[in-house]
Every structure is written in C-alpha cells, then in structure tokens.
TORRO-209100 format. One line per 4 residues: number of its first residue (from 1); their letters; for each residue x, y, z of N, C-alpha, C. Coordinates in Angstrom, 1 decimal, m for minus. Layout:
// TORRO-209100
NUM = a = X/Y/Z/X/Y/Z/X/Y/Z; ...
***
This chain:
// TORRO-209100
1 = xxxx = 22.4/m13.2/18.7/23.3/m12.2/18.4/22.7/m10.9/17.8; 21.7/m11.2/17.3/20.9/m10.1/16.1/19.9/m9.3/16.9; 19.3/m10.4/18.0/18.8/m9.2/19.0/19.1/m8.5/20.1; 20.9/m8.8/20.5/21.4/m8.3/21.2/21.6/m7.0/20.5
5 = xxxx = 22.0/m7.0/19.2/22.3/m5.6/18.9/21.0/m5.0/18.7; 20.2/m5.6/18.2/19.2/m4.5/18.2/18.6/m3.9/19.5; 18.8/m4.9/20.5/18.9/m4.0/21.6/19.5/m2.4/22.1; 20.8/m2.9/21.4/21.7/m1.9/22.0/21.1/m0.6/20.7
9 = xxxx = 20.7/m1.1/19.6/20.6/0.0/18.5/19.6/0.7/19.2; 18.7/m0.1/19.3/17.5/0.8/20.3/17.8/1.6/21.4; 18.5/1.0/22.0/19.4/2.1/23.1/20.2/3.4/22.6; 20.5/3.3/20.9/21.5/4.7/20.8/22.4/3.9/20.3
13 = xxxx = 22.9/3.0/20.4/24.0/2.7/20.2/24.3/2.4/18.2; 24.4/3.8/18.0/25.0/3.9/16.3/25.9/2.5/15.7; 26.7/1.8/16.7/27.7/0.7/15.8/27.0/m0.6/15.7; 26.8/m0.5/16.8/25.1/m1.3/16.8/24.0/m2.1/15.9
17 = xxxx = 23.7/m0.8/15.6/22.9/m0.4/14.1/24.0/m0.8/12.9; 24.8/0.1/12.9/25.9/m0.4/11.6/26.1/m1.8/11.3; 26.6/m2.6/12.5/26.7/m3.9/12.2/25.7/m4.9/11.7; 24.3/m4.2/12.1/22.6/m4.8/11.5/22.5/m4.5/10.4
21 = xxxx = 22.7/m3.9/9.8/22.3/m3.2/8.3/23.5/m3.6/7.6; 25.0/m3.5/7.8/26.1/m4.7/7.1/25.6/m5.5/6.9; 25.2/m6.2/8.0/25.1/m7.5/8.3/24.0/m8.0/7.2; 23.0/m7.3/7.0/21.3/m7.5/6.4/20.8/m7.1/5.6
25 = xxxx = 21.4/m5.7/5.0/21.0/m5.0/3.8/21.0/m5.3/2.5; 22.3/m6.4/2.2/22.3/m6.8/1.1/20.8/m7.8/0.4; 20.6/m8.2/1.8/19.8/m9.8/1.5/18.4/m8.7/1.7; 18.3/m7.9/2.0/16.9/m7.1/2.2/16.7/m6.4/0.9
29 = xxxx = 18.1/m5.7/0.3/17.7/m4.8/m1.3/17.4/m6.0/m1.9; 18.6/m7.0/m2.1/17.8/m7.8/m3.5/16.4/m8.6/m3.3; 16.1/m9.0/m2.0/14.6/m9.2/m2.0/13.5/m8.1/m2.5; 13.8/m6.7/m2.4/13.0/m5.7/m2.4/13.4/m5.5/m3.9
33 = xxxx = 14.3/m5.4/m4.3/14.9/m5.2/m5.7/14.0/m6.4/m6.7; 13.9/m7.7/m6.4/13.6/m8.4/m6.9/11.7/m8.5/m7.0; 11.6/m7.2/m6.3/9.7/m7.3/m6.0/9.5/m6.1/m7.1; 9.9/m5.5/m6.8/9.8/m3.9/m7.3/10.2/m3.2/m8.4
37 = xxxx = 11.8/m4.5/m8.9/12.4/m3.9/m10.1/12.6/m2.7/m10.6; 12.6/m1.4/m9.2/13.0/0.1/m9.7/13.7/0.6/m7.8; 15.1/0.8/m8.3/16.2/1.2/m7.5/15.7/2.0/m6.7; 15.4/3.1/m7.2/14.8/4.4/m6.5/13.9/3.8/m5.1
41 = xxxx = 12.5/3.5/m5.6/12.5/2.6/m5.2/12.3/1.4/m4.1; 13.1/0.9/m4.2/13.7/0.0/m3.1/14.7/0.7/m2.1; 15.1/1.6/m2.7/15.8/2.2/m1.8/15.2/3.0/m0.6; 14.5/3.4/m1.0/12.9/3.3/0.0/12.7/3.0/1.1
45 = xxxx = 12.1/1.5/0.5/11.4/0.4/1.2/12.8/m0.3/1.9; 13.7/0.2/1.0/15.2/m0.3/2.3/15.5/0.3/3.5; 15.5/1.5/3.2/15.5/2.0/3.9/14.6/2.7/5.4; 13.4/2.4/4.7/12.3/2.6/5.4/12.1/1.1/6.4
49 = xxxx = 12.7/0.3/6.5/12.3/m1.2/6.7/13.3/m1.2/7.3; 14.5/m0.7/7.7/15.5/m0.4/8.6/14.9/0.4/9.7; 14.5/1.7/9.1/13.8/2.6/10.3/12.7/2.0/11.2; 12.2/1.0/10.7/10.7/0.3/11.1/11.1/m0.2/12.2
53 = xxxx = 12.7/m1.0/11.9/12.8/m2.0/12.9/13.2/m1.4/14.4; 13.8/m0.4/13.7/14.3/0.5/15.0/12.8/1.0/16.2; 12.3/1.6/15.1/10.9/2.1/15.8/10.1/1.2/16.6; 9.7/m0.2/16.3/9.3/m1.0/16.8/10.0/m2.5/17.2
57 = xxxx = 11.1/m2.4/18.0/11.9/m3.0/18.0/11.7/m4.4/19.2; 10.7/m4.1/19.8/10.2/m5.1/20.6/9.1/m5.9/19.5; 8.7/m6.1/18.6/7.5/m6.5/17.9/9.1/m8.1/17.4; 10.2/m7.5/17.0/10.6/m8.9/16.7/11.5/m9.9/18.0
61 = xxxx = 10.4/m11.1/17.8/10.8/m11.9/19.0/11.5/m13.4/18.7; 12.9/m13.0/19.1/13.8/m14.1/18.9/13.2/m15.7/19.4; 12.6/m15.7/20.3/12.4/m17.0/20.9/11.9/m17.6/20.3; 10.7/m17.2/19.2/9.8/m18.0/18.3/10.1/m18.7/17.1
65 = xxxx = 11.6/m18.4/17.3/12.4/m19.0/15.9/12.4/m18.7/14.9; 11.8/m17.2/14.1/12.0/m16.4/13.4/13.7/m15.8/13.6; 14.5/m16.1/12.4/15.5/m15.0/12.1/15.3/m14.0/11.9; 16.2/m13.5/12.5/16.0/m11.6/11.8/16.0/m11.2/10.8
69 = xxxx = 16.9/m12.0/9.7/16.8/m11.6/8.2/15.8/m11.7/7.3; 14.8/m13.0/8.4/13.4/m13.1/7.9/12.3/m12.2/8.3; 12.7/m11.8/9.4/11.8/m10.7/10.3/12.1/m9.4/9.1; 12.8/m8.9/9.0/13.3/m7.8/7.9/12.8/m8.2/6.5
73 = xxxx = 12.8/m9.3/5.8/11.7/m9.3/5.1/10.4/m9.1/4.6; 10.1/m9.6/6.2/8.7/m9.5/6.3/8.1/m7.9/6.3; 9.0/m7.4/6.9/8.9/m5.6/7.1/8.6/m5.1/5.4; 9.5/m5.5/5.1/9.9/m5.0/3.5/9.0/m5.7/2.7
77 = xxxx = 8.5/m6.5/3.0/7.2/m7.3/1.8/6.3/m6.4/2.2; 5.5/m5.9/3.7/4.3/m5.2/4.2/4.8/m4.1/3.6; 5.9/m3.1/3.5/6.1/m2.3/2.3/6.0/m1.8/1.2; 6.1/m2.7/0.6/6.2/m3.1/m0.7/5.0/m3.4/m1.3
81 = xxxx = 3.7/m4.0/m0.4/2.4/m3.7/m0.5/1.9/m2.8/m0.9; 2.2/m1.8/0.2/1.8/m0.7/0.7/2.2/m0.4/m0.8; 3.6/0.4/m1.1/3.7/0.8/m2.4/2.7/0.5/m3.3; 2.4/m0.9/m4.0/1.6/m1.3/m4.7/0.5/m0.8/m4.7
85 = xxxx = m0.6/m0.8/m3.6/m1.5/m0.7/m3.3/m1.7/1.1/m3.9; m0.9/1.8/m3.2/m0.9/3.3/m3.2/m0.8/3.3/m5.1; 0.2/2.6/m5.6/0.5/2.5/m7.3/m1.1/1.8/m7.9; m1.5/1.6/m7.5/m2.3/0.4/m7.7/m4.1/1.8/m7.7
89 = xxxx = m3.7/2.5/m7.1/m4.8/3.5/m6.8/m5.0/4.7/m7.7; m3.2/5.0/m7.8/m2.9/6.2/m8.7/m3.1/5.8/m10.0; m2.7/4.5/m10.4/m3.1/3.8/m11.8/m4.3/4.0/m12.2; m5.2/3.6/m11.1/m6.8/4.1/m11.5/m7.0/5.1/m12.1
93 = xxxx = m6.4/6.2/m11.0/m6.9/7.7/m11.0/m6.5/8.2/m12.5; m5.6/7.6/m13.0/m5.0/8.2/m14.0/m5.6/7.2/m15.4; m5.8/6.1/m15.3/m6.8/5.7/m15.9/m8.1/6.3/m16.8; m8.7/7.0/m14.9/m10.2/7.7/m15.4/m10.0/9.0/m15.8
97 = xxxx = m8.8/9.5/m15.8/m8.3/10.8/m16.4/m8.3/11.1/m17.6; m8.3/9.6/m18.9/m7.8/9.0/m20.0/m8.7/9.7/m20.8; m8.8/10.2/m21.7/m9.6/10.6/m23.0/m10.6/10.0/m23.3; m11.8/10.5/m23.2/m12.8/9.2/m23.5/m13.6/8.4/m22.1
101 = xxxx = m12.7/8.6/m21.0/m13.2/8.1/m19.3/m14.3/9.2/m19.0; m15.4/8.7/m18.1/m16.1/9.3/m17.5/m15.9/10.4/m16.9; m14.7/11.0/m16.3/m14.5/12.1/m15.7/m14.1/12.8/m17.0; m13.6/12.7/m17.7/m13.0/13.7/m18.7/m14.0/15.0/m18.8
105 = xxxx = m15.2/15.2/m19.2/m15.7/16.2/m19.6/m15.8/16.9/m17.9; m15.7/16.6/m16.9/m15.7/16.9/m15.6/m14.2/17.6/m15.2; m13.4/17.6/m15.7/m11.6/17.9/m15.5/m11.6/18.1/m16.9; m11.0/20.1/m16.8/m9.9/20.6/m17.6/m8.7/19.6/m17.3
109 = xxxx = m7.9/19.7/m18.5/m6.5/19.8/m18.5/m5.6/20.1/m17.1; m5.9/21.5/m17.2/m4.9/22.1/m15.6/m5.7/21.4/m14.4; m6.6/21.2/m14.3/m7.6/20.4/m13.3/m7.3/18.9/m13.2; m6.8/18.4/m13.5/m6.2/16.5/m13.8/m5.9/16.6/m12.5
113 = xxxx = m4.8/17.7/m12.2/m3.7/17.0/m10.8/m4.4/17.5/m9.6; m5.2/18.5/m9.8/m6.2/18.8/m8.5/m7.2/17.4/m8.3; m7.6/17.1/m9.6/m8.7/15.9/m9.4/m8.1/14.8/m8.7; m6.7/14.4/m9.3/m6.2/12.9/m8.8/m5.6/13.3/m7.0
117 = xxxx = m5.6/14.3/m6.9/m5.1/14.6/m5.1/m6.9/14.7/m4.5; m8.1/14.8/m5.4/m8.9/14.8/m4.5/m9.5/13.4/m4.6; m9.2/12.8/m5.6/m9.8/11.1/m5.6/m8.8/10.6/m4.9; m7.3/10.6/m4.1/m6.7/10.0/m3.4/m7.1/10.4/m2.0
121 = xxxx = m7.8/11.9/m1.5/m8.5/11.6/m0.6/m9.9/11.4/m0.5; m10.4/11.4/m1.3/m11.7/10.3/m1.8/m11.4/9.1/m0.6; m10.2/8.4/m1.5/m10.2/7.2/m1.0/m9.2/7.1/m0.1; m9.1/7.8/0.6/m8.7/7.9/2.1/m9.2/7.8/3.0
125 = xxxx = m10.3/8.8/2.9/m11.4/8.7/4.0/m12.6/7.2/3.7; m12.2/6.7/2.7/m13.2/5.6/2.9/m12.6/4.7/3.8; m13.9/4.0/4.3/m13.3/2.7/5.4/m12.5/1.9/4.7; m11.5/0.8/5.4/m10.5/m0.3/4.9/m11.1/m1.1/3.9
129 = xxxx = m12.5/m1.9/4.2/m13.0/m2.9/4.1/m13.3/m2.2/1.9; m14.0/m0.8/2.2/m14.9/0.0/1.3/m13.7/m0.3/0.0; m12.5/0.6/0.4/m11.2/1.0/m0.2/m11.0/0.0/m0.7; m10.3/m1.1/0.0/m9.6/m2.2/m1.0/m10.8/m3.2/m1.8
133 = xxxx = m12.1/m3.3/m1.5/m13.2/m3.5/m2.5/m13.1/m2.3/m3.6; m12.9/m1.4/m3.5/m13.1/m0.3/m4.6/m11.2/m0.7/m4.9; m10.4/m0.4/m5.0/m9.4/m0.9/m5.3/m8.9/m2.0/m6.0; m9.7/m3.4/m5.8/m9.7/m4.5/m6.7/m10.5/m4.3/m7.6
137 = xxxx = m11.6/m3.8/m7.6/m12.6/m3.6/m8.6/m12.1/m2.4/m9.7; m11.8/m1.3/m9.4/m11.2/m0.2/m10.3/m10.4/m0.3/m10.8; m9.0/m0.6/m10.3/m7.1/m0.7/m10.6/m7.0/m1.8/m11.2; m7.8/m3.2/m10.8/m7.5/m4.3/m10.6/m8.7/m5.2/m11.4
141 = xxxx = m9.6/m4.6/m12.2/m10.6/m4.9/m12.8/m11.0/m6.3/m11.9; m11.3/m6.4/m11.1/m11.4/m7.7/m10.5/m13.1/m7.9/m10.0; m13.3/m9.4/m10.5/m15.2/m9.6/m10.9/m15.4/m9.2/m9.1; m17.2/m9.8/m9.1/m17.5/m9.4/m7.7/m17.3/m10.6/m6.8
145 = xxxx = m17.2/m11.7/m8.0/m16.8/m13.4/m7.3/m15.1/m13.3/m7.0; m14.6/m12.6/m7.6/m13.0/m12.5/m6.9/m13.0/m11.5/m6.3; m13.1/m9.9/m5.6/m13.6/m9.5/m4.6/m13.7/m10.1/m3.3; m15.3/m11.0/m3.4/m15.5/m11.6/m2.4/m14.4/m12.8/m2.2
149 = xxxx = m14.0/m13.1/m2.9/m12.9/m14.3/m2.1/m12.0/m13.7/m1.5; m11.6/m12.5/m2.1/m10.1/m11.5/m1.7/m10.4/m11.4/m0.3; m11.6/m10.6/m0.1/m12.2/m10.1/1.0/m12.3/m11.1/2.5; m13.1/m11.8/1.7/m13.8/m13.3/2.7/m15.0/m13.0/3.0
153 = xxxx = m15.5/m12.3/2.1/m17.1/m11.9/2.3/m18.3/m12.2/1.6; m19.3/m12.1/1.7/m20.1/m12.9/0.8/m20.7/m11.4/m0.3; m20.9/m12.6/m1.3/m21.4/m11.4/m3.0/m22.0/m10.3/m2.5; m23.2/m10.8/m1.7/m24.0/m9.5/m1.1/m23.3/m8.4/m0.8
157 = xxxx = m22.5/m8.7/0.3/m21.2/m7.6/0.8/m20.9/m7.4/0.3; m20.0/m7.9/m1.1/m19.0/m7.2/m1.7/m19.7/m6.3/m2.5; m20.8/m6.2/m2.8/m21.8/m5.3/m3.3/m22.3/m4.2/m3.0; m22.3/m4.2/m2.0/m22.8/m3.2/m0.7/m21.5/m2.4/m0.5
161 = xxxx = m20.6/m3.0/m0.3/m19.0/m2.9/0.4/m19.2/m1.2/m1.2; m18.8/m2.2/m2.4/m18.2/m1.7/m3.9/m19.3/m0.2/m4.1; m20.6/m0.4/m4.1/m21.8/0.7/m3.5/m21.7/1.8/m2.8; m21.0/1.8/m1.8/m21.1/2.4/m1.0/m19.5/3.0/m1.3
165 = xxxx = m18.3/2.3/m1.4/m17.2/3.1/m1.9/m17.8/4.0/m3.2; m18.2/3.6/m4.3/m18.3/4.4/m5.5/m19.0/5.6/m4.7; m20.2/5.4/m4.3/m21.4/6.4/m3.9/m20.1/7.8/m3.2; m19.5/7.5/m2.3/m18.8/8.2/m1.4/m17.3/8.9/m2.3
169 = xxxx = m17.2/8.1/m3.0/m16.1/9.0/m3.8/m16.8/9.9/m5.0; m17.9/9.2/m5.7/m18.6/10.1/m6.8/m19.0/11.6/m5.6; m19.2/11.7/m4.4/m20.4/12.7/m3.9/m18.9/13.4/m3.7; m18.1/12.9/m2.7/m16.4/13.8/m2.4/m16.0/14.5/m4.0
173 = xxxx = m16.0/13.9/m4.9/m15.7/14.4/m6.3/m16.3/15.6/m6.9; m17.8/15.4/m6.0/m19.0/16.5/m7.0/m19.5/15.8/m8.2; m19.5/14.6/m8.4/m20.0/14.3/m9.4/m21.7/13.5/m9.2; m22.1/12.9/m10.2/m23.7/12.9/m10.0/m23.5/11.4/m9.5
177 = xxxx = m24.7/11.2/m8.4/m24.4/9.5/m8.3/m24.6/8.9/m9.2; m24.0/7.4/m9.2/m24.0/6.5/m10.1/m25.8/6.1/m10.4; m25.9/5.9/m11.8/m27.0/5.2/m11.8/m26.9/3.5/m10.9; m28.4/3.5/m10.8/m28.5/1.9/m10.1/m28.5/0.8/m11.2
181 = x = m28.4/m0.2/m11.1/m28.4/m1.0/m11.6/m29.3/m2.6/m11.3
***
C-alpha cells in the first residue's frame, strides 16, 4: 500500500504524498524528537527525511521486507548523524576559540566567526577517511586505540590518517605546523 503511493507521490500526485506523511510523521518526529531533544530541530530532519524519500524514491524496496515506517527511520537516523557530526565539528571549533586555546592569540574577537567558517572549510576539503579521524580525535577526545576501532584501521593509519588532517587544516588556517612528536 505504502509503495503504491509513493509511486503515485513521485508521479505528482500531492494526495498521495498527504496520505504518507499522515500516515508516518507522527512515528518519524518522535523517533527524531527522541534522538535530538530540540523541536526546531527535528523539524528539519522531519522534514528533510520526507523530501529524501520523494527524491530518491526507487532506493526503498518493498520486496525485501523492510516497512516503510522503518525505511523513513532509517532516512532520519542518516540525518540525524549528519546533524551531529556537523554539531560535533562546530563544538570543536568553538572549543579552540575558548580563552586560553591555541588559536586565541591567532583570532581577534571580531575574527572568531571568520576563523570558525574557515576551519569548517578546513574540514571540508579534507578527505572522509582524514575528517572523521580528526573529528573523533578533536570533538570527541577519542584515544588513537578508539579511532582505529571506529575506523577499522590499524594505529599506524590512524596516525598518519590524524597527521595529515591536523597538518592540512593548521596550513588552510595560516597557522605554523604542528610540532612532531
């Protein structure tokens, strides 16, 4: 029944759609509501997790025995990630902003919000693998033996990996490289 309409939603068909989001929204905010604990929000990730399905609407495949209210979960957990991860980055950034952090004497005051838009593309342009190694390690104070498990990689790597992120965001920053250790 769930993927008939989403058929038709994909087709245009607005009532379509209405009757999927009746049907599903409730059980999708309080999942999302219950991850996130801030309205705003989830309202978001609700919303945005609606749009998803529309956009890629062949990706959910009824035969495999997945429900759709679980398929819409799943959308809204990969969301909900994402949020974190992005919170999880900016937490840093505002971290090393802190009084007493290594960038301080590097950033005026009026300079904070230029710096934290240029360390989020710092870590933009780093590779996946680089990023979320520098992301457990910074945000997430996390050793180099939890790293490498996160990852699936061995100490060496996550070394090289953690290296090579710092090096590339200290030079994007203007700042001096890290001493070696």
């Amino acid at each position: 029944m769930d993927h008939e309409l989403l058929t038709r939603a994909q087709a245009g068909d607005r009532e379509a759609f209405g009757v999927l989001y009746e049907r599903h929204h409730a059980v999708v905010w309080r999942f999302t509501l219950h991850r996130v604990h801030q309205v705003p929000v989830t309202e978001d990730i609700v919303h945005d997790t609606f749009l998803e399905v529309l956009k890629h609407e062949e990706r959910f495949e009824p035969d495999r025995g997945v429900e759709f209210v679980t398929y819409l979960c799943s959308i809204a957990d990969n969301l909900i990630r994402k949020h974190y991860r992005k919170e999880s980055r900016t937490a840093a950034v505002l971290d090393w902003l802190r009084p007493g952090s290594a960038l301080e004497g590097a950033v005026s005051a009026e300079g904070k919000f230029d710096r934290l838009l240029d360390l989020e593309r710092a870590l933009d342009r780093l590779p996946a693998r680089q990023r979320e190694a520098y992301r457990l390690s910074e945000a997430q104070d996390a050793t180099m033996d939890q790293i490498s498990e996160e990852l699936s990689v061995s100490l060496s790597a996550t070394k090289s990996l953690l290296f090579r992120a710092r090096t590339s965001v200290r030079k994007f920053l203007g700042l001096e490289p890290e001493p070696e250790s």
